[in-house]
Wavefront OBJ file of the C-alpha trace (Angstrom):
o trace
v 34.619 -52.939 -80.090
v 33.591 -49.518 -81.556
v 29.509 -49.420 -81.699
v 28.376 -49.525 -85.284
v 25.690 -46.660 -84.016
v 28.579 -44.547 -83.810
v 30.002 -44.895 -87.325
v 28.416 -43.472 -90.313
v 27.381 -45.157 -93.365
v 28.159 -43.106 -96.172
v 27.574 -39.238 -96.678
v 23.770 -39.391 -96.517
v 23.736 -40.979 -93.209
v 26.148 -38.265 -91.801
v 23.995 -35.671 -93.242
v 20.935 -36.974 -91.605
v 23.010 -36.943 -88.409
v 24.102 -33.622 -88.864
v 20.691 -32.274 -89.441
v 19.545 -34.082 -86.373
v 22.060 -32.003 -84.784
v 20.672 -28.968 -85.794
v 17.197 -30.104 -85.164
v 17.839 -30.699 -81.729
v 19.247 -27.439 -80.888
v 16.513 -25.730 -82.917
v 13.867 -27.570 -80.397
v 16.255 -27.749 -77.132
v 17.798 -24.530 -77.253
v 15.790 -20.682 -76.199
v 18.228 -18.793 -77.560
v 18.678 -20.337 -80.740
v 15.022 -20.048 -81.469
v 15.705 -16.046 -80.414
v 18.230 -16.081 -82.976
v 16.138 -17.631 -85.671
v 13.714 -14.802 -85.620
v 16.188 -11.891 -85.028
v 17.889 -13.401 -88.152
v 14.424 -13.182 -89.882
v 14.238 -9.675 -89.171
v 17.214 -8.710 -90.132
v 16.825 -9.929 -93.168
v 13.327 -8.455 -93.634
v 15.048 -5.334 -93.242
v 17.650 -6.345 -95.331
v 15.096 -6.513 -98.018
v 13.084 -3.354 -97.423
v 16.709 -1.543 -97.678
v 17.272 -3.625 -100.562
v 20.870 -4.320 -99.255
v 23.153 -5.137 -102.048
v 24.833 -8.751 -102.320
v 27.727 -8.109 -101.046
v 26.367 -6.511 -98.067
v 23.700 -9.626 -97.739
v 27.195 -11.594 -97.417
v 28.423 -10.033 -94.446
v 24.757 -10.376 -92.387
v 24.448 -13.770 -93.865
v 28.114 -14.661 -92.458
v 27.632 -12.996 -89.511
v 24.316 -14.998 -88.420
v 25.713 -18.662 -89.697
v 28.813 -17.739 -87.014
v 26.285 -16.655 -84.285
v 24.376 -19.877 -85.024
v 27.584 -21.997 -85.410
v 28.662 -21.124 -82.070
v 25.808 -21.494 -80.701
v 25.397 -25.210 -81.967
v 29.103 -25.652 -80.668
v 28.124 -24.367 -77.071
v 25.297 -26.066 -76.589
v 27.549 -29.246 -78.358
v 30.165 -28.528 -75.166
v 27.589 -28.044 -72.151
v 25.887 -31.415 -73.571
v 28.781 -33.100 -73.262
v 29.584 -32.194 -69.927
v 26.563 -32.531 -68.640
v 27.162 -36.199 -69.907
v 30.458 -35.791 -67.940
v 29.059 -35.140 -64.379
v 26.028 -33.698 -62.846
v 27.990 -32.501 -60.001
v 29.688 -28.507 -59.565
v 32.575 -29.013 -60.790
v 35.277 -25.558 -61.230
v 36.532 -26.939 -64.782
v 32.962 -27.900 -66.005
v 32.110 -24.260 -65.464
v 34.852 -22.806 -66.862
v 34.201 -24.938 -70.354
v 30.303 -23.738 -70.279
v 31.496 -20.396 -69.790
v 34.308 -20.255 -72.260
v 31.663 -21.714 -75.049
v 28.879 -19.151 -73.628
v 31.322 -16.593 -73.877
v 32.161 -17.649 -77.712
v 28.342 -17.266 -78.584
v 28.693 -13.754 -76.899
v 31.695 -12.569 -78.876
v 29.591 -13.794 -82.095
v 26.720 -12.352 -81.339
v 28.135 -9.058 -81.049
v 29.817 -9.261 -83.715
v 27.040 -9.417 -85.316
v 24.943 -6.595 -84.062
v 28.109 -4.880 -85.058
v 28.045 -5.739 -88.553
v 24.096 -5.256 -88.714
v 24.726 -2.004 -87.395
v 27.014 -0.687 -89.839
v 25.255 -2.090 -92.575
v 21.566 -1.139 -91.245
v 22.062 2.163 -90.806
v 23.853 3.800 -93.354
l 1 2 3 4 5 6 7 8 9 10 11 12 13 14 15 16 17 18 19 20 21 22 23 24 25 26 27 28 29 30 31 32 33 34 35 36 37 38 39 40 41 42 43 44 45 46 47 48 49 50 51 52 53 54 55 56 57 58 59 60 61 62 63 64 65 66 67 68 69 70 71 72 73 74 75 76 77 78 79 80 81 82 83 84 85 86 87 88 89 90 91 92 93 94 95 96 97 98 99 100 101 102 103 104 105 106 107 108 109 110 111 112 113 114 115 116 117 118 119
């Protein structure tokens, strides 16, 4: 039998889940909170260059996929950490693969910032 924990009510209760979600990797997670305030910046900057909407888009996309795969990385390594707390070769290789996806987004963001900051 399924545990009723695991089920959600209706769309409010999934919310506060999902929210709970993000609240834990805000408080868990270094590099998200490094994130949060290099995403603060930018868009300080943003401002002072008074960016134009469409370019406020692209660094607005840009950090919700850095922050999206960060939440799914640290998503992976919590569940495998669940899994075993023994070295294991295919444990590493899915930390690293989701590491690596946080990587790839965050330079694709200092890309974007890039050619948008300094026009």
């Amino acid at each position: 039998m399924e545990d009723e924990r695991l089920k959600n009510k209706n769309f409010w209760d999934a919310l506060k889940k999902a929210l709970n979600g993000i609240w834990y990797g805000i408080k868990t997670q270094r590099n998200i909170k490094i994130q949060i305030i290099v995403s603060i910046i930018v868009i300080i900057v943003g401002i002072y260059l008074k960016l134009n909407v469409t370019q406020f888009i692209f660094i607005t996309i840009s950090i919700m996929i850095v922050f999206i795969a960060e939440m799914i990385n640290t998503a992976i390594e919590t569940a495998v950490n669940l899994y075993t707390d023994k070295y294991h070769e295919l444990a590493k290789i899915a930390k690293d693969v989701a590491a690596g996806a946080v990587v790839l987004a965050a330079i694709n963001a200092i890309i974007i910032a890039i050619l948008i900051l300094c026009q």
